[in-house]
N, C-alpha and C positions, 0 to 999 in steps of 0.2 A: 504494500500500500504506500501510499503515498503521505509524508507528513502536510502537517497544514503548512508550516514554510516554504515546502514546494511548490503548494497548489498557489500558497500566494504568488507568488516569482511567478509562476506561469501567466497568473491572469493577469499580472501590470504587464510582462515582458507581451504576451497579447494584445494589450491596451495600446502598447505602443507600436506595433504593425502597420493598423489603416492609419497613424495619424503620419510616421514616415511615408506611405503610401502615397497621403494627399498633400503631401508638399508642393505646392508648385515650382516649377521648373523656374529659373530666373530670368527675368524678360530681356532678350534682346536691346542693344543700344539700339536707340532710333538714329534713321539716316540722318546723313549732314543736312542739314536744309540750306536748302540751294540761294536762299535770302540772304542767308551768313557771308556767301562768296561775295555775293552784290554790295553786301555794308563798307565789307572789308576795302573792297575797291572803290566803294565813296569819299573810302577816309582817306588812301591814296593818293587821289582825284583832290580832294580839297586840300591836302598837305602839299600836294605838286600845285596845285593856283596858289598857295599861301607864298609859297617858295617864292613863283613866279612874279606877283604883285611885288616882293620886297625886293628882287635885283632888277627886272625893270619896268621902268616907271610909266612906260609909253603903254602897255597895256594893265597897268595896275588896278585900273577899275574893272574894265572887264573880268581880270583874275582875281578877284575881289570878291565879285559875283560871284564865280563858276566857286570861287571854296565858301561861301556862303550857303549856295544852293546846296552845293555836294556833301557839306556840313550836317544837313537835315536831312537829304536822303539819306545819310550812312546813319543819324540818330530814329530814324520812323522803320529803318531797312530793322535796326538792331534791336527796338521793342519789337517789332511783331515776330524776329527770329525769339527773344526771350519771353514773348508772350505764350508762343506756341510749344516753348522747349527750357522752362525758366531755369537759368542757370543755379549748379548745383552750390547751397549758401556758403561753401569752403573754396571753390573756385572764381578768380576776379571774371567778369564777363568780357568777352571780347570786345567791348564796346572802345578797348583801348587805343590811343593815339598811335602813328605810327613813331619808333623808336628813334629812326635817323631821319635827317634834312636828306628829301631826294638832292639828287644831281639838277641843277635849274639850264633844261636847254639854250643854244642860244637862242631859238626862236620859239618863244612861250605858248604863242599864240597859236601855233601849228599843234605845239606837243597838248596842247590841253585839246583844243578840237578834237584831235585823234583818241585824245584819253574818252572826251564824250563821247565821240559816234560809238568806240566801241562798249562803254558803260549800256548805252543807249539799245544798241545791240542785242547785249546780254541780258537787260530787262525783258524787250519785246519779245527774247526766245523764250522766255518764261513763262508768258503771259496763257500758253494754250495747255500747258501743265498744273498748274496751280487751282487751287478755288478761285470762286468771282471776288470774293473780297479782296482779297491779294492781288489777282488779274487787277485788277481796280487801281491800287497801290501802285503796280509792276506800270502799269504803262502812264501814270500819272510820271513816273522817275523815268520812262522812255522820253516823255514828250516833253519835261524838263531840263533833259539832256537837249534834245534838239533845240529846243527854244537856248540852251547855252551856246549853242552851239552858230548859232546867228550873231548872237550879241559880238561874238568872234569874228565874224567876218568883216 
């Protein structure tokens, strides 16, 4: 026969079966959200106008603009990446400045056009992927690029 300390053992070590059973498995990371790439490269885009405004001064206001604009797409780009993915409360959020002074072309005004058409670009290829609210977002910052992208010429 069995003592009663056995039988006990058995029926916790039983107890504890289904409850390792239903553990759940641990959830997969979620993908990169493809808005992250887009902040990242707003904040680029306005640190290269910031650049460009301070060494020269013939298109200062325009490059003024385009890191003013680009400012606020890489801050609305960064809430709705951390709205939808809020960053974890022991990790700083990428919302960070960029670390080095870009290289300031000689010709500002080309390198920033080029930086917008292709920002511009990479929005609208977004736009047929994403939800409407984003689509919404995504091409409001396509058509703020282009509208930068005037003020350049």
């Amino acid at each position: 026969m069995f003592s009663r300390r056995a039988v006990l053992r058995l029926g916790a070590l039983a107890a504890l079966v289904p409850m390792a059973a239903c553990t759940p498995d641990p959830d997969e990371p979620p993908p990169p959200d493809p808005l992250a790439d887009l902040a990242a490269q707003a904040r680029s885009d306005a640190a290269l106008a910031s650049a460009i405004a301070t060494a020269q001064p013939d298109v200062a206001a325009a490059a003024t603009a385009v890191a003013d604009a680009r400012t606020e797409h890489a801050r609305v780009l960064q809430a709705e990446v951390d709205r939808a993915t809020p960053p974890a409360p022991t990790s700083s959020s990428s919302s960070t400045e960029p670390s080095t002074e870009p290289d300031v072309p000689a010709d500002g005004a080309t390198a920033l056009v080029e930086a917008l058409t292709s920002a511009e670009k990479a929005a609208a290829d977004l736009v047929p992927s994403v939800p409407t609210y984003r689509a919404g977002m995504l091409g409001s910052v396509a058509a703020g690029c282009a509208s930068l992208q005037v003020v350049l010429s």
